[in-house]
Residue frames relative to the residue before (quaternion, step in Angstrom):
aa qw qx qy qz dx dy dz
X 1.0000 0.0000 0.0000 0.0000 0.00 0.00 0.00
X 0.4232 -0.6289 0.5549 0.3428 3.97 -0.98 0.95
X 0.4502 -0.5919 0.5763 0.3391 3.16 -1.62 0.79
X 0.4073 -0.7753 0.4350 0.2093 3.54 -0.74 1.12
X 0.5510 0.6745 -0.2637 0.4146 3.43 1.67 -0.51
X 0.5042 0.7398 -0.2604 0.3615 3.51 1.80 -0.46
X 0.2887 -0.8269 0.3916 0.2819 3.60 -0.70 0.49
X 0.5725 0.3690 -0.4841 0.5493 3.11 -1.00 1.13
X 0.6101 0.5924 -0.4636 0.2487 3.86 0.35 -0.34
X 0.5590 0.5237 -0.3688 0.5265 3.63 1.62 -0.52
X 0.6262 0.5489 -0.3600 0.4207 3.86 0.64 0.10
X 0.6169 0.5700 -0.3802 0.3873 3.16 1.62 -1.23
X 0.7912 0.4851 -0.1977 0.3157 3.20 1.26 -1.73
X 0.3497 0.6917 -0.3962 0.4922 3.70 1.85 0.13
X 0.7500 0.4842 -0.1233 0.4334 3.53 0.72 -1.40
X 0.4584 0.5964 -0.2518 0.6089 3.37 1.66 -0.42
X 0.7406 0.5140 -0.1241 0.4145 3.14 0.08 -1.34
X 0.5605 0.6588 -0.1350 0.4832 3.30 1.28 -0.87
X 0.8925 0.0256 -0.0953 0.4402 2.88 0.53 -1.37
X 0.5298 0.4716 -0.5927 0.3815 3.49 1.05 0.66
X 0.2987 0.6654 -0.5497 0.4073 3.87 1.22 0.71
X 0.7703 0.2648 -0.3050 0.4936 3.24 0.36 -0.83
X 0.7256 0.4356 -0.4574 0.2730 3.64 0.10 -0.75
X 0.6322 0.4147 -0.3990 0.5188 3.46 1.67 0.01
X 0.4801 0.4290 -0.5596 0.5219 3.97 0.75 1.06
X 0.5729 0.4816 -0.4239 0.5100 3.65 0.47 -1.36
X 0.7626 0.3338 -0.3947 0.3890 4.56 0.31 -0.91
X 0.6549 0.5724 -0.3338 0.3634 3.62 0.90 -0.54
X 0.7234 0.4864 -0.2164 0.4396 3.17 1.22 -0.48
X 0.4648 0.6586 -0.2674 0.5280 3.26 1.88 0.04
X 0.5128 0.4397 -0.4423 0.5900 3.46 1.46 -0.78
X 0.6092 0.4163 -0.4898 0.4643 3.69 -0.29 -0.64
X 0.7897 0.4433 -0.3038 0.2958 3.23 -0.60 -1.11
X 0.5763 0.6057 -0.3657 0.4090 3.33 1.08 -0.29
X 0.7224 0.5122 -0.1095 0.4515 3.29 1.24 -1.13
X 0.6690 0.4841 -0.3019 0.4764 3.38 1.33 -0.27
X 0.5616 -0.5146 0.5099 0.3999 3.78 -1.28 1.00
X 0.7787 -0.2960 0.4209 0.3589 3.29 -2.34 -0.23
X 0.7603 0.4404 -0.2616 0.3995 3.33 0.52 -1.25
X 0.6381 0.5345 -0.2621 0.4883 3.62 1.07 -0.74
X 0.6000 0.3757 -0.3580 0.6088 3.95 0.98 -0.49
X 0.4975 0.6291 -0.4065 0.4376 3.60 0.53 -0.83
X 0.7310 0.3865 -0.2814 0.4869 3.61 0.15 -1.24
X 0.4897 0.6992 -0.3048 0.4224 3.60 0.78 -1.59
X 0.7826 0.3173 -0.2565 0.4701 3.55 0.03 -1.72
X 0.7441 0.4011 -0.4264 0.3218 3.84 0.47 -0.82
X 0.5269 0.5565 -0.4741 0.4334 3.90 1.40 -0.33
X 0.5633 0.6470 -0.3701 0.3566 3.42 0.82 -0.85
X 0.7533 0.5195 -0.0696 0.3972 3.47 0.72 -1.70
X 0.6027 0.5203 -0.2090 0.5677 3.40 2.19 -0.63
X 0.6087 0.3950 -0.3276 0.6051 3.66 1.34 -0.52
X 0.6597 0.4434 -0.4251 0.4330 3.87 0.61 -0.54
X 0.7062 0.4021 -0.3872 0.4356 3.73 0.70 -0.37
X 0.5429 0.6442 -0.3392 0.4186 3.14 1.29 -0.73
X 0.7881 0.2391 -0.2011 0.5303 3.67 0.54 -1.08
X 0.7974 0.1300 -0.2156 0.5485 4.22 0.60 -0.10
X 0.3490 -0.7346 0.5799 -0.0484 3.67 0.59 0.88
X 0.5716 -0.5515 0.4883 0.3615 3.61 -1.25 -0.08
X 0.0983 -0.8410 0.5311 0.0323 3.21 -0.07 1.28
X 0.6056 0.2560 -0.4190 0.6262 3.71 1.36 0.54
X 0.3304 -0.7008 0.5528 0.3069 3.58 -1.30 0.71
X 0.5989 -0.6619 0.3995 0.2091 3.09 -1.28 0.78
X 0.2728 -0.7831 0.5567 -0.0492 3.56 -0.05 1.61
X 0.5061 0.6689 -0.5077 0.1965 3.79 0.66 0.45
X 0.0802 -0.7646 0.6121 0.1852 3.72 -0.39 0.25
X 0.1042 -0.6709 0.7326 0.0485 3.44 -1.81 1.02
């Protein structure tokens, strides 16, 4: 067992906390999704893909040449 009296161990359990926030949005939002036709997740995924570019864009520029 970690000594709880240690520093840094309140950060660990913040960061914890953190992320079982999201893996419990990322599961609630599966119940929906479960319930929703093709055409209705369909939409879903492209809003999704518009807020993910929207908030982390391409943060390397693309250096391909054709």
């Amino acid at each position: 067992m970690t000594d709880q009296t240690r520093w840094g161990i309140d950060l660990v359990q913040e960061k914890n906390k953190a992320v079982k926030y999201q893996k419990d949005l990322v599961s609630r939002a599966m119940e929906h999704v479960v319930k929703m036709d093709e055409s209705r997740i369909t939409e879903l995924m492209i809003q999704i893909e518009a807020e993910y570019e929207r908030k982390y864009g391409q943060k390397v520029s693309n250096k391909t040449v054709l």
